[in-house]
N, C-alpha and C positions, 0 to 999 in steps of 0.2 A: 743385632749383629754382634760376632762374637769380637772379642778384639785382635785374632787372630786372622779374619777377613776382613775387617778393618784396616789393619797393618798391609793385608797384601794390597787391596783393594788401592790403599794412597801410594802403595810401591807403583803399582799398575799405573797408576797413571801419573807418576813420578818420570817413570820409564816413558810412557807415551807423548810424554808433553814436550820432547823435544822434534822439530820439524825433521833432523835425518832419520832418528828412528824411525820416526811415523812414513816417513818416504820407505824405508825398508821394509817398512810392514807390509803398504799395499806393495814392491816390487814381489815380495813372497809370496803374495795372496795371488799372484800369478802361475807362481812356481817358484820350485826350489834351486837358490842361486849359490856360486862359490864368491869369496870374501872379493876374489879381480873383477866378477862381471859386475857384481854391486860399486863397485869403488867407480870403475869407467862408465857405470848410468848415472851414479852419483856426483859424477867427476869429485872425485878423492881419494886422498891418500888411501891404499889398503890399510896401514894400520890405525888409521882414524874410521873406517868401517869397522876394521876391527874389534875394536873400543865398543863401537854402539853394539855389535852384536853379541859380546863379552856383558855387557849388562843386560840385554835381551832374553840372555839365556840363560841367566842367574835365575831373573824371574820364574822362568819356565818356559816364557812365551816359542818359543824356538827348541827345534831339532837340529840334531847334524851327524852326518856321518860321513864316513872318508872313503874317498872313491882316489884310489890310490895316492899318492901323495897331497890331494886336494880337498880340504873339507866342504863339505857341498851344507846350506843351511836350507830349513823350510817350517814354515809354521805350524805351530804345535796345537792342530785343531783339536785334541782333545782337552787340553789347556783350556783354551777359550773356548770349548762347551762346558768345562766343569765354573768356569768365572761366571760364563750366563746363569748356568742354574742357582750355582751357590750363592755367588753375592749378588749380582745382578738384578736378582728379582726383585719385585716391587716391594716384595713384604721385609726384606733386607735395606733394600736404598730407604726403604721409611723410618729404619730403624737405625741411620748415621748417627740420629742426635739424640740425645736419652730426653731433653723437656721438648715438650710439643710447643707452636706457637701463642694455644691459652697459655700457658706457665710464662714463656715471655712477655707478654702484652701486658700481666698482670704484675710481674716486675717493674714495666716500667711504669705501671700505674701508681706502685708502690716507692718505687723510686722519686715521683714527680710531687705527692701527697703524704709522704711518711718520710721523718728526717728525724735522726737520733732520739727512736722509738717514741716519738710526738707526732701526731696529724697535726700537719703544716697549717692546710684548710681541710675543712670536707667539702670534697666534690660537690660539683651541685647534678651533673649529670646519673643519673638514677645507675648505669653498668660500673662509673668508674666508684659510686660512694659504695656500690655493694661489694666491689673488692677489698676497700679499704676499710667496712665492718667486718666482712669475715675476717681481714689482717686481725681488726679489734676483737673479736668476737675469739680467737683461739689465747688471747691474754687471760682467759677465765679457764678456770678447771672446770671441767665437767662432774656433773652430781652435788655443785657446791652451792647453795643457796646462799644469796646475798643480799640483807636487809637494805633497804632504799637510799641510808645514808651513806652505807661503806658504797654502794656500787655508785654512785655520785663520789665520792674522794676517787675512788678508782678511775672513774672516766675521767676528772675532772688533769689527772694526772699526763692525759694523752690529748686533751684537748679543753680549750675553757666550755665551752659549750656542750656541758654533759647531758644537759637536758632534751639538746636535740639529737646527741647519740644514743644517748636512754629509746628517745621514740625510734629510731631508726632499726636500732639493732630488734628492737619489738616487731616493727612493720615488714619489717623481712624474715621475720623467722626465726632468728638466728639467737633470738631470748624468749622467753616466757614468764608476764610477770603477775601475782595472784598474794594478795593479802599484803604489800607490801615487800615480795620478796621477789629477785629476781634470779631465771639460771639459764643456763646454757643448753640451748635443745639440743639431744645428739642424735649423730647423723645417724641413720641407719644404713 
């Protein structure tokens, strides 16, 4: 969603979230009313309707025009067919937040297991350890081959138990190791 529908979109419902608008709304969705017959359904001041239709119309949601000294308002159904199509749809409403729910689940798995670039513990649960080697597993360059003792000081530096991060990052994929030397499988 661009951040241009975004902006209108939290206007919109900036605007709709208060209960007299929203009462204006459906009274319009009836027909089109002047600022006195709204105020006496409403019971209120005209220019406290006035108000809410003064922001109504900013948005866009509203029309009006003057029928002799009296502005007559009514809803601006092409408005809200252009809000359905644009932002409304599903493929927009999906797109409010830029990380999906994987990206957060995996923050906080990362959050809970990883503190001042150390694995706190390694999981023992198989989904939350394989978050937490891929965390480990992007700490290596790709294409670097690493003799058995440096990649031991290296792990040894994010956790004392290098030996069972050695077999981990092996068992899932995420190393490959041959003569002594280990590296970083890339993704394709």
């Amino acid at each position: 969603m661009s951040q241009a529908h975004f902006t209108q979109l939290l206007q919109f419902f900036k605007i709709l979230g208060h209960e007299t608008r929203l009462q204006i709304v459906g009274l319009l969705a009836n027909g089109e009313r002047s600022v006195g017959d709204l105020a006496a359904l409403l019971k209120l001041t005209e220019p406290t309707v006035s108000h809410h239709l003064a922001m109504m119309k900013e948005l866009g949601l509203l029309g009006v025009r003057a029928e002799g000294t009296t502005r007559i308002y009514g809803l601006d159904t092409t408005f809200l067919e252009r809000m359905s199509k644009d932002i409304f749809s599903p493929a927009n409403l999906a797109n409010l937040v830029e990380t999906n729910t994987e990206d957060a689940s995996e923050q906080k798995i990362l959050q809970t297991f990883v503190e001042d670039n150390r694995i706190k513990e390694i999981p023992a649960r198989r989904q939350k350890r394989f978050v937490v080697l891929k965390w480990l597993v992007n700490q290596f360059e790709h294409g670097v081959r690493y003799p058995e003792a440096e990649m031991n000081a290296r792990l040894k530096q994010y956790h004392p138990d290098h030996a069972a991060l050695r077999r981990y990052l092996i068992e899932n994929g995420l190393m490959q190791r041959e003569n002594g030397f280990y590296w970083r499988i890339d993704e394709t």
